[in-house]
C-alpha positions, -999 to +999 in steps of 0.1 A: +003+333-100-033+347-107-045+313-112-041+305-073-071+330-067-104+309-068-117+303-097-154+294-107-146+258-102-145+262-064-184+277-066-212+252-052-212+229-084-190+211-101-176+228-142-186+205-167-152+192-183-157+208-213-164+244-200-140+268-206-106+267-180-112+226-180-085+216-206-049+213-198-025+237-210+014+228-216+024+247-182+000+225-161+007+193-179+046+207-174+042+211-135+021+174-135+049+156-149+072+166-127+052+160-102+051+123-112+088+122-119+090+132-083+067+108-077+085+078-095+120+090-079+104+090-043+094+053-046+118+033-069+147+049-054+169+024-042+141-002-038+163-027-022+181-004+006+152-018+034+155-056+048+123-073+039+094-068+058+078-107+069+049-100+048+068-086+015+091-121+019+058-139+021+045-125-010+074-125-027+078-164-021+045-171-034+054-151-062+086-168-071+067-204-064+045-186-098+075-178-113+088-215-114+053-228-126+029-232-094-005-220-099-018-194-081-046-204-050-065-178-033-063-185+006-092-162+020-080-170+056-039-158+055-036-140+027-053-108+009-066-107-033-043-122-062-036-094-080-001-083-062+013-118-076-001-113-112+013-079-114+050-093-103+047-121-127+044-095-149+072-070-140+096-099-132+089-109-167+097-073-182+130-076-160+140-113-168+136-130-137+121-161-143+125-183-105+126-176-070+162-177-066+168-149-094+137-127-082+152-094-070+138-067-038+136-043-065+115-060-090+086-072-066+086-032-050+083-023-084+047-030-083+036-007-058+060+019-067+046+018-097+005+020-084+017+049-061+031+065-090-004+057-110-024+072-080-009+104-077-015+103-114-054+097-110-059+119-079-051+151-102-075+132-128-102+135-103-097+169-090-091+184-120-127+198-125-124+220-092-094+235-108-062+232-121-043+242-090-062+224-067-058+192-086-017+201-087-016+210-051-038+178-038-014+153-066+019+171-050+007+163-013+002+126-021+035+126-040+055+132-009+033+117+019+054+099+044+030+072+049+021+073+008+059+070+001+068+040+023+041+018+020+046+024-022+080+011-017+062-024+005+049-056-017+016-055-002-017-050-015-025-017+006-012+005-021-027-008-053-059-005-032-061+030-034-045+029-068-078+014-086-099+029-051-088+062-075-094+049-111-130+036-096-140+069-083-122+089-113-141+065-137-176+069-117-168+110-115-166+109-158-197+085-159-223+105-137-211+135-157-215+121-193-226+087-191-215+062-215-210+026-215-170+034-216-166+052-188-191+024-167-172-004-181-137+018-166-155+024-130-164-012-126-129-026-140-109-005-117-141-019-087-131-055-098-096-045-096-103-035-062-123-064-048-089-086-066-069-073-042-081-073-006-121-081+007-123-046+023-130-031-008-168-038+001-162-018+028-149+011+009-176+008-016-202+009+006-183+040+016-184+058-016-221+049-022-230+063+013-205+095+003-223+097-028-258+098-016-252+124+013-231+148-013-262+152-031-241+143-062-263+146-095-264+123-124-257+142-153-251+115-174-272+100-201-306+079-199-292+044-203-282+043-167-297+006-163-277-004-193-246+012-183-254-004-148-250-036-160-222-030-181-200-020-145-214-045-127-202-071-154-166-054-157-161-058-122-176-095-122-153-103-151-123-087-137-122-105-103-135-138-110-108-141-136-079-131-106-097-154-083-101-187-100-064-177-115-077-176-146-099-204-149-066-227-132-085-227-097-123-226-101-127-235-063-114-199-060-146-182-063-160-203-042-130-191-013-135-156-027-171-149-016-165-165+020-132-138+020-146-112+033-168-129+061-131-144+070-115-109+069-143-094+092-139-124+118-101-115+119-101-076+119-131-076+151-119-109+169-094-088+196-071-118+196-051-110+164-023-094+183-027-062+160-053-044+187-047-003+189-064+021+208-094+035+188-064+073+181-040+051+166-043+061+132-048+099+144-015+093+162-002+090+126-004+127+118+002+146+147+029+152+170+048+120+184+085+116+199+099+081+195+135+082+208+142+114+205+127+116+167+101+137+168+072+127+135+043+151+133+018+158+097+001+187+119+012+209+097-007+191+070-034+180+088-045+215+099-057+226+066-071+191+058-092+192+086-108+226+083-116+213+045-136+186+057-157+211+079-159+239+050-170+205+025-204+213+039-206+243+019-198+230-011-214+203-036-198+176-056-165+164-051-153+185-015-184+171+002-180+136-011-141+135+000-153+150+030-181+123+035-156+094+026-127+105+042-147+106+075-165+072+072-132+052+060-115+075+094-145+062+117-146+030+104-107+019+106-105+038+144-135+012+160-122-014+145-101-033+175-074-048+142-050-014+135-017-018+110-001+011+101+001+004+063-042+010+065-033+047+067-027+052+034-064+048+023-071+081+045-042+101+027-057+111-005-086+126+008-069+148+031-048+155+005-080+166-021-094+188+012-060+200+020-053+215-018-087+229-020-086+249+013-056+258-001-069+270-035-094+292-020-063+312-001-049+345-020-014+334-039+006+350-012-003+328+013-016+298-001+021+296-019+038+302+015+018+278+033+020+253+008+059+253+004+062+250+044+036+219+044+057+205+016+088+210+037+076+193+064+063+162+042+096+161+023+116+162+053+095+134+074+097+111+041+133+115+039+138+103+077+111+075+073+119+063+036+155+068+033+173+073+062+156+049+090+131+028+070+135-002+092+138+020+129+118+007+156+116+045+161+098+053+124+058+049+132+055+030+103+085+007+104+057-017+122+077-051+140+102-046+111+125-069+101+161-059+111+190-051+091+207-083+105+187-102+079+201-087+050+234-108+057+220-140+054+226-145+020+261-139+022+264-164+051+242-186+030+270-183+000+296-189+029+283-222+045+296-257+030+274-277+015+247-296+032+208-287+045+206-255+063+182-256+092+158-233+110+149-246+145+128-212+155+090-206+165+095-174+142+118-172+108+103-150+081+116-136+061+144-160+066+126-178+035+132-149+014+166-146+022+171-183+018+157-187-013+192-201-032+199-232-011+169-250-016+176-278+012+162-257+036+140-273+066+119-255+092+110-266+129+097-249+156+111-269+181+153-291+176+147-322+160+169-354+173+192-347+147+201-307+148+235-310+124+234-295+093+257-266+073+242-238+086+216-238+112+195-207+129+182-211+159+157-186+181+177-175+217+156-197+235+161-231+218+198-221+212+209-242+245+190-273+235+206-270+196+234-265+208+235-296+232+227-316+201+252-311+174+282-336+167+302-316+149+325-278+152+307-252+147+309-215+144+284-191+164+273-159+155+242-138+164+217-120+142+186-099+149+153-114+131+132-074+147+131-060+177+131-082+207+139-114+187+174-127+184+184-155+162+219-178+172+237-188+134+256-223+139+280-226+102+297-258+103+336-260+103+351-272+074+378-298+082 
């Protein structure tokens, strides 16, 4: 328990990697896998438990559409990078699933899961030079974040975001240290990776760069910095031209690919998205909130996190980077008028980095203490947000979440005779999703002449007009699509 005391690694530079403490011995890499097995058990954990979120069904249609032999087309208007869909194609692959109808919840999650797993992974990676129990500490935070946890267990791009967000600045860490055209060709794969999967990667970049420059960070690494230069900024070319023209399938994709981000930043400042927060929202996220009588707080958490980004100014190298990045990505994301909750998660593993080293520089017995209550109070909150109400309107992260209801469909589906199934609503996803055996599905936002059919949903307030227009006996039922949005199910009698 020694170790906890601060060690020279916590001093104003960073240890080179191969001074002595640096390398891993089989009690650290012992505690770091169980952290990860933590980590993997938190977020593939009965995967398919949560209805569908609207935009997981989304994805996952696109992705089955892939599945069946449609080529991938970047939309830089309604949809974020293509590397979500070419890492499902994959996994539902490795898991057999070869069309929409025999995709599966847990597969598509899978992806994510998997990246969360992979960034608590990479965040001990990069803190590892300040120390081996800072690095253990900051990966253990992130392996039971509430907000970490959920959105792993989401098919949207957020996640793998940070995932290669943390391979990019683990690669760059190893490359100002030692150089080497390796390591540049890693920090600008895991950069490409990035810019593959959703246009505000510039922004994060330009975040790094910034947080790099006012850390005073050294380059320690060797003289072929212009040639090393131009081996990451060809990685990173390589890697995301080849996602966005899906892999030489859909040239005009590049094209759509550099006018992205100007489309993203029209969306995110316009204040008519319908996603407008106050500037605290994402503060909101952390401290103490009732909803319902469920109280969610991260104070606990935050606290030490906090006062690491104040005490960063002391130090060199990595605190005052995280600091520095933390702070700019926090500043950045709070003006912005466009607020989702899944955006959160790009501030979580820098708090987590400050959080362990204020930590570290505690004496055992109370670093320990404290550490074991903040992991109480994570634990806990994931287990209430994760497992036990993941689609609440009351869980601050269950944001206009599908309902429950929707997870019945495809047994009414199986039940309904044969004939079209019809969707007469101004809103129906993730009906698609949910949908995806009978094939003769139609959509209309508002009843066609002809409204019959086997199985027809229809929102509350064109239920009177459907139902004035069907000829034959039907059943009625009632299903909630989220909060505040009620769906009537006509299933045809069979004589």
């Amino acid at each position: 328990m020694a170790d906890v005391i601060p060690s020279p690694a916590l001093s104003e530079s960073d240890p080179r990697p191969n001074s002595p403490g640096y390398s891993s011995g089989w009690s650290e890499i012992l505690l770091v896998s169980l952290v990860l097995v933590a980590a993997w058990w938190l977020r593939t954990h009965d995967l398919s438990a949560r209805p569908m979120h609207a935009d997981e069904a989304n994805q996952a249609v696109k992705l089955g559409q892939m599945l069946e032999g449609r080529t991938y087309v970047f939309d830089p208007h309604d949809h974020h990078g293509p590397t979500l869909y070419y890492l499902g194609v994959i996994a539902a692959g490795l898991r057999g699933e070869t069309s929409l109808t025999t995709l599966t919840e847990t597969t598509v999650r899978l992806v994510p899961a998997l990246a969360g797993v992979m960034a608590v992974g990479l965040l001990w990676l990069l803190v590892r030079p300040r120390g081996r129990w800072p690095a253990i500490s900051a990966a253990l935070l992130l392996a039971v974040s509430p907000a970490a946890v959920y959105y792993s267990r989401y098919f949207i791009q957020e996640t793998l975001l940070v995932t290669f967000t943390l391979g990019a600045l683990t690669g760059g860490q190893r490359w100002t240290r030692n150089g080497g055209a390796v390591w540049a060709a890693v920090t600008g794969g895991c950069f490409g990776l990035m810019l593959a999967t959703k246009s505000s990667a510039l922004f994060l970049a330009v975040a790094a760069l910034l947080a790099l420059v006012w850390s005073r960070r050294t380059w320690h690494g060797g003289k072929n910095i212009r040639r090393e230069a131009v081996v990451a900024g060809g990685a990173a070319l390589l890697v995301a031209l080849a996602f966005y023209s899906s892999f030489g399938a859909n040239p005009a994709g590049l094209r759509d690919a550099f006018f992205s981000p100007g489309a993203m930043l029209a969306r995110v400042t316009s204040g008519e998205s319908g996603h407008e927060k106050p500037w605290w929202y994402y503060a909101r996220l952390f401290v103490f909130q009732r909803n319902g009588g469920y109280v969610w707080d991260q104070s606990l958490f935050l606290l030490p996190a906090v006062l690491g980004g104040v005490m960063a100014w002391r130090w060199r190298g990595l605190p005052r980077f995280m600091a520095i990045y933390t702070a700019i990505v926090a500043m950045v994301l709070s003006v912005t008028p466009y607020k989702t909750p899944w955006l959160v998660v790009n501030l979580v593993p820098g708090l987590c980095v400050l959080a362990a080293l204020v930590l570290a520089r505690l004496r055992w017995f109370v670093a320990l203490p404290f550490l074991a209550v903040i992991m109480a109070g994570l634990g806990w909150q994931t287990r209430q947000a994760v497992f036990l109400r993941p689609a609440d309107p009351r869980n601050p992260f269950a944001y206009v979440h599908t309902s429950p209801d929707m997870q019945k469909v495809p047994a009414l589906a199986g039940a309904a005779p044969v004939g079209p199934v019809k969707i007469i609503s101004e809103e129906y996803w993730p009906l698609p999703w949910y949908l995806r055996s009978r094939r003769e599905t139609g959509y209309w936002t508002k009843p066609p002449a002809d409204c019959d059919g086997a199985l027809i949903f229809a929102s509350a307030n064109r239920a009177d007009e459907v139902r004035a227009r069907l000829r034959g006996e039907y059943r009625e039922s009632y299903l909630g699509l989220r909060p505040g949005f009620v769906l009537v199910v006509f299933m045809r009698k069979e004589n």
